[in-house]
matplotlib code that plots the C-alpha trace (Angstrom):
import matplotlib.pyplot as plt

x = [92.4, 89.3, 86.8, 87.1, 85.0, 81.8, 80.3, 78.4, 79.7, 79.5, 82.6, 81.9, 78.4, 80.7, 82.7, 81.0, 82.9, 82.9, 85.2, 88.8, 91.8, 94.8, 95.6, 98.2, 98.8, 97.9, 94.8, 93.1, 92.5, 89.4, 88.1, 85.3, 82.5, 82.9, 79.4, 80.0, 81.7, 79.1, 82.1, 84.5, 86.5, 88.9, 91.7, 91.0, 93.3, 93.1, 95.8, 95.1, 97.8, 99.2, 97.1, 99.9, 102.0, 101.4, 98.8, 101.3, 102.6, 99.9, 98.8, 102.2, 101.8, 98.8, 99.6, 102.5, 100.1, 98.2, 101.2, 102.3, 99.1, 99.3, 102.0, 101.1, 97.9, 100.4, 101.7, 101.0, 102.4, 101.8, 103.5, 101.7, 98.0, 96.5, 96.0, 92.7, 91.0, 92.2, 90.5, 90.0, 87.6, 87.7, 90.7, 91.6, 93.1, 92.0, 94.0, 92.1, 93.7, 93.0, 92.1, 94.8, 93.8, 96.1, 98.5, 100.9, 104.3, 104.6, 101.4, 103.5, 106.6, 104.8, 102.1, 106.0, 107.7, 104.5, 105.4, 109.4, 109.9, 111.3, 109.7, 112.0, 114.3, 113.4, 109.9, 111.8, 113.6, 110.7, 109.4, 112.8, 112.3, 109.2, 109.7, 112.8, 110.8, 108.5, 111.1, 113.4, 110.2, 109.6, 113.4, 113.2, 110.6, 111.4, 111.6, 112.3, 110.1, 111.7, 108.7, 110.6, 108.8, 109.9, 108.4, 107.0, 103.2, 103.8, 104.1, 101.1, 100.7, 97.5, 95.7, 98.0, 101.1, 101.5, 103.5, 102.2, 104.3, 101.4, 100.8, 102.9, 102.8, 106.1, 106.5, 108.8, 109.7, 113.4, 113.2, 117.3, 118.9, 115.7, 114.5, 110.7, 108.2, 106.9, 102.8, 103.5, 106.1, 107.9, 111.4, 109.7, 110.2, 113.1, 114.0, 113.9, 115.4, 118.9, 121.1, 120.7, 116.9, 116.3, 117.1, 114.0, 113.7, 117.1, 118.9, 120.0, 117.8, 118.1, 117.5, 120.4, 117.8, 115.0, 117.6, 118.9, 115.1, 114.7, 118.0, 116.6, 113.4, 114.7, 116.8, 113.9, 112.1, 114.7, 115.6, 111.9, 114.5, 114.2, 117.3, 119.2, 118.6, 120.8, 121.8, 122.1, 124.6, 126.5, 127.2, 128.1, 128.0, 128.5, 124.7, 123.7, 123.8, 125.0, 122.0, 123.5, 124.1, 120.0, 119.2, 121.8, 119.9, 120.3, 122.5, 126.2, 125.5, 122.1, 123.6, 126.5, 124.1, 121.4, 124.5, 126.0, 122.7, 122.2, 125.7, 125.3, 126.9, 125.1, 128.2, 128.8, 125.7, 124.3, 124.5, 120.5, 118.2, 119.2, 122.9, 121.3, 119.4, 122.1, 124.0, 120.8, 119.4, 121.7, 121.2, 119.3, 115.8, 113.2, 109.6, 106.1, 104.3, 101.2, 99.2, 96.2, 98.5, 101.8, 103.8, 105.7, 108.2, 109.3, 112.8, 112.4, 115.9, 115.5, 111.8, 113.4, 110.0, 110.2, 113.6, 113.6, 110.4, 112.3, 115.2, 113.1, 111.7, 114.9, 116.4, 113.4, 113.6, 117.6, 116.6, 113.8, 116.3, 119.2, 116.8, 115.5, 119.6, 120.4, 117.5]
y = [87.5, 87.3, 90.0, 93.1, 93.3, 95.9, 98.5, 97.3, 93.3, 92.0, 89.1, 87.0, 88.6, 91.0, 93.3, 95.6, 96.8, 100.8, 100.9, 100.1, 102.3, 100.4, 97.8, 95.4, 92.8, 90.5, 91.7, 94.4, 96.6, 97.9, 100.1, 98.5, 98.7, 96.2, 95.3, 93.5, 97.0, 99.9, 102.8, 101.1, 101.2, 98.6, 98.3, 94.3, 93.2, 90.4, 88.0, 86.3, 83.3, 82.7, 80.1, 78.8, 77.5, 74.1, 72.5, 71.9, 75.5, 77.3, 74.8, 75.7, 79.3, 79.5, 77.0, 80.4, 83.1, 81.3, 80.8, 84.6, 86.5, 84.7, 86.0, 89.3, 89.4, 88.9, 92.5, 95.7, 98.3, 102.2, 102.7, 99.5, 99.3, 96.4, 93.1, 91.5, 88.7, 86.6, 84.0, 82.5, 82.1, 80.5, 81.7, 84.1, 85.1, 88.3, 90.1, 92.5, 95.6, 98.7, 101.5, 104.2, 107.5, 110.4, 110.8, 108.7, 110.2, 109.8, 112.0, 114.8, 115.0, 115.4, 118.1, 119.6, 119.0, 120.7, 124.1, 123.8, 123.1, 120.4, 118.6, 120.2, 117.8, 117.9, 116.6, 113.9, 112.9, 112.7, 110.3, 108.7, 108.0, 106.7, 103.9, 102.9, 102.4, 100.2, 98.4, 97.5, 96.2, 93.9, 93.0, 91.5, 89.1, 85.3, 84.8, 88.1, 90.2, 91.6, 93.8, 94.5, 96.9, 100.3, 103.1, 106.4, 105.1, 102.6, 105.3, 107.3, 110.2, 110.8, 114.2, 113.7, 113.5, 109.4, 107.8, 104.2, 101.5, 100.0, 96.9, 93.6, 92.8, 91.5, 90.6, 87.4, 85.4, 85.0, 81.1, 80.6, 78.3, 77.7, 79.2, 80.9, 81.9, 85.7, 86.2, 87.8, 87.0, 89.7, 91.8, 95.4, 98.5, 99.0, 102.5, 101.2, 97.6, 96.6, 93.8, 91.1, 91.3, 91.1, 87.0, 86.6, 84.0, 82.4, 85.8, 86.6, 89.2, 90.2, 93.8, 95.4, 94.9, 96.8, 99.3, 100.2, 100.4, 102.8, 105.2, 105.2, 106.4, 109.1, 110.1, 110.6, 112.3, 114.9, 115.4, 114.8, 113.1, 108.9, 107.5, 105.4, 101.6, 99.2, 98.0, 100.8, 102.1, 98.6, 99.2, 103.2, 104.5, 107.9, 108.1, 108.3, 112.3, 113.3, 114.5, 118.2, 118.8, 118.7, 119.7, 121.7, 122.6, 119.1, 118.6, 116.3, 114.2, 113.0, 112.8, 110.8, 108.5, 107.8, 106.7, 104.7, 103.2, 102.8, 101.2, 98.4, 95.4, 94.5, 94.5, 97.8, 99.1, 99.6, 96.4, 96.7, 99.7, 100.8, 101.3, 103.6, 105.2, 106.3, 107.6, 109.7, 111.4, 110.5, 112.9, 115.1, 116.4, 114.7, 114.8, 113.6, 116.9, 117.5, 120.0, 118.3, 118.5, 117.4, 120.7, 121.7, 124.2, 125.9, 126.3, 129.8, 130.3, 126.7, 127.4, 129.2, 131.0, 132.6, 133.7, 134.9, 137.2, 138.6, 139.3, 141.4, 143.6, 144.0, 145.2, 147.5, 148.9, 150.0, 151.1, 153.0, 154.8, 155.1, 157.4, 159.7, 160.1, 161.1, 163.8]
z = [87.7, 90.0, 89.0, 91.5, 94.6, 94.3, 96.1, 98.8, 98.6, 102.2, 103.0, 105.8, 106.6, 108.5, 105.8, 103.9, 100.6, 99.8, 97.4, 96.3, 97.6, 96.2, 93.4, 92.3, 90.4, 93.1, 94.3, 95.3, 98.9, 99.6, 103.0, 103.9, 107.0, 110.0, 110.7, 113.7, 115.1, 114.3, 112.9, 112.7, 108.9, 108.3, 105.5, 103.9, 101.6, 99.2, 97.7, 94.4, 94.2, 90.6, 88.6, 86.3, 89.6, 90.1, 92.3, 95.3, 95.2, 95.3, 98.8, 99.5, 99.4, 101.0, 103.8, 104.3, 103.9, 107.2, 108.9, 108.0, 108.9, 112.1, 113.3, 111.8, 113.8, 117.8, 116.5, 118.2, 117.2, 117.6, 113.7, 112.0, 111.5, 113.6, 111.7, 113.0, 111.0, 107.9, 105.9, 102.3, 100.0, 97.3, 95.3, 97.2, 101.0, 102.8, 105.4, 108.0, 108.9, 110.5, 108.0, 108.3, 107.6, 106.6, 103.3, 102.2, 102.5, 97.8, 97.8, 100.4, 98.5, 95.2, 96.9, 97.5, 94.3, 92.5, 94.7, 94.1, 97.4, 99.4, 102.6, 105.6, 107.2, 110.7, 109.3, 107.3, 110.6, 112.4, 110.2, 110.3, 113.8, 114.3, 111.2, 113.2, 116.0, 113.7, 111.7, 115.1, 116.7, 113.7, 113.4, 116.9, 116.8, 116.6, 114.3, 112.8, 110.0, 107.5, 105.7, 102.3, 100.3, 102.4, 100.0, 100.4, 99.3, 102.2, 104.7, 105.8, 108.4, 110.2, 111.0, 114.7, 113.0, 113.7, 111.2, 109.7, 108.0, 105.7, 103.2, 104.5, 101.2, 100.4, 104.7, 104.9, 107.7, 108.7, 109.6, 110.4, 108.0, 105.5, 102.4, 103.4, 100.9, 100.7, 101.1, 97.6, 95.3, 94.1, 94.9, 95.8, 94.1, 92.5, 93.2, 97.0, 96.3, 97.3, 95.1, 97.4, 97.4, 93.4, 93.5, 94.9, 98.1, 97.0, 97.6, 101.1, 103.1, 106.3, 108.0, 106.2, 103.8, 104.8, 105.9, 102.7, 101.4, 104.7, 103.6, 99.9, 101.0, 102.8, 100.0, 97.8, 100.1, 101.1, 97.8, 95.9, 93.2, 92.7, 93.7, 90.9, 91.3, 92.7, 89.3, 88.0, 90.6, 90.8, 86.8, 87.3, 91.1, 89.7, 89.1, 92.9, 93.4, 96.7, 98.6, 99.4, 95.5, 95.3, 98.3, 100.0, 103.2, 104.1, 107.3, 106.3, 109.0, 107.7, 103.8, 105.2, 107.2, 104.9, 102.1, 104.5, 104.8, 100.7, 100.4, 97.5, 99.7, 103.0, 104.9, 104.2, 105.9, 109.1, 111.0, 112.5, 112.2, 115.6, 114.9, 111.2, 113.7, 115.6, 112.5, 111.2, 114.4, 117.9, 120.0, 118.5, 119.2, 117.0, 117.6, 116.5, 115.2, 117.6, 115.1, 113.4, 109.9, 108.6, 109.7, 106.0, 107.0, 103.4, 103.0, 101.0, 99.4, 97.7, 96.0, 92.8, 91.8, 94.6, 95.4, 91.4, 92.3, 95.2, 93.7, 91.0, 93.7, 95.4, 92.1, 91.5, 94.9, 94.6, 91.0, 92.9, 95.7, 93.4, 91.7, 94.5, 95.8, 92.1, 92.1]

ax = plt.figure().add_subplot(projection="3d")
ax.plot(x, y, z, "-o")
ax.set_aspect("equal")
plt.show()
């Protein structure tokens, strides 16, 4: 594994390093200073390709991860950081991105799960929305993007309330009738992976697949409880609990949308994100919070600490009249 990059290490005479902010077992990302843009931070992440391939696969691979950030550098997006310069050296590829600030929706949900409470659902729809906006716009390029690692540590908020779809990290091309190679190897997270995605580039992927990575983040986040795994659920689907028994201020229609959305077989699903969309929100209002923070609203009856401290004083208080009506 290449040794990490330092403090203060400048790539390209351009990138100055300030220290690491994620790492994997492909590489590290760093934010880092543009030098040729005074203030401006950027996001640069680096690809280490796998040693023990052989000599033509690794070209292979890194012929692709050309090809891919190519293509990733034509997108603009509102809800995906900006990709703006790639290059190699040595062993390794970098990819350029715009540093997003804000939390990542993992951090959120355990900031809730810490105060026995759970992230309000018209917040969780909001979010919904705007990664449908994201994933449709990357669905309908040609060819199109799958992104494949939809997580809650992939989504950030900023201080405005804009919702980001980070890290094309597992980002494959959807070249019709041909195999393609991912920039990384690997199946995503497997609390957010569907069946057809754990074969690796020989399975069959397509946007069903990103949407049933999409319903099982919701899931968690609605009910701050991991969904069960694809493979666990093929062997016993009893171990997928229905949102509304954790979290029963969830609405039906959004527990029967984002199900329909985790179904196990492809066909089952949602044909495109647009048609999930549909299911999840329709008609309803949903819109991008305007406040300079994530707006939590607390749903009260559901945080058990409290609702036991309440009921306490309640009891003390009829105690209390009780008392003066006997006298």
């Amino acid at each position: 594994m290449v040794t990490p990059l330092k403090t203060g290490d400048t790539l390209r005479e351009r990138y100055r390093i300030r220290q690491i902010i994620g790492q994997g077992g492909m590489g590290c990302i760093y934010l880092a200073d543009d030098l040729r843009l005074e203030g401006r931070q950027c996001a640069l992440k680096e690809v280490e390709h796998d040693k023990s391939l052989p000599a033509n696969l690794i070209k292979e691979a890194r012929e692709q991860f050309l090809r891919e950030a190519t293509i990733l550098a034509r997108l603009d997006h509102p809800n995906l950081p900006k990709v703006s310069d790639f290059f190699s050296i040595n062993q390794c590829d970098y990819l350029i991105m715009d540093y997003v600030p804000g939390k990542d929706l993992r951090s959120v949900m355990l900031e809730h799960r810490e105060k026995e409470i759970f992230i309000d659902e018209r917040d969780v729809l909001n979010w919904a929305s705007q990664l449908a906006d994201a994933l449709s716009y990357l669905h309908q390029q040609n060819p199109p993007i799958l992104h494949r690692d939809i997580k809650p540590s992939n989504l950030k908020v900023t201080p405005s309330g804009l919702l980001k779809l980070v890290d094309f990290g597992l980002v494959k091309l959807l070249a019709p009738g041909e195999v393609t190679i991912t920039i990384l190897q690997g199946q995503g997270t497997a609390l957010y992976t569907p069946l057809e995605q754990y074969g690796g580039d020989i399975g069959h992927t397509d946007a069903r697949s990103d949407i049933f990575s999409f319903a099982a983040t919701l899931y968690h986040l609605l009910t701050s409880k991991p969904p069960a795994d694809a493979r666990q659920r093929f062997i016993s689907p009893s171990v997928l609990q229905p949102i509304r028994q954790i979290n029963p201020m969830v609405s039906t229609r959004t527990e029967k949308a984002i199900l329909w959305g985790m179904a196990l077989h492809p066909d089952d699903r949602p044909a495109t994100v647009e048609e999930f969309r549909e299911a999840l929100i329709g008609s309803r209002p949903v819109t991008i919070p305007v406040s300079n923070r994530v707006s939590i609203k607390i749903p009260s009856l559901f945080n058990r600490t409290i609702a036991k401290q309440w009921l306490i004083v309640l009891g003390l208080s009829l105690i209390s009249f009780l008392i003066t009506v006997l006298r």
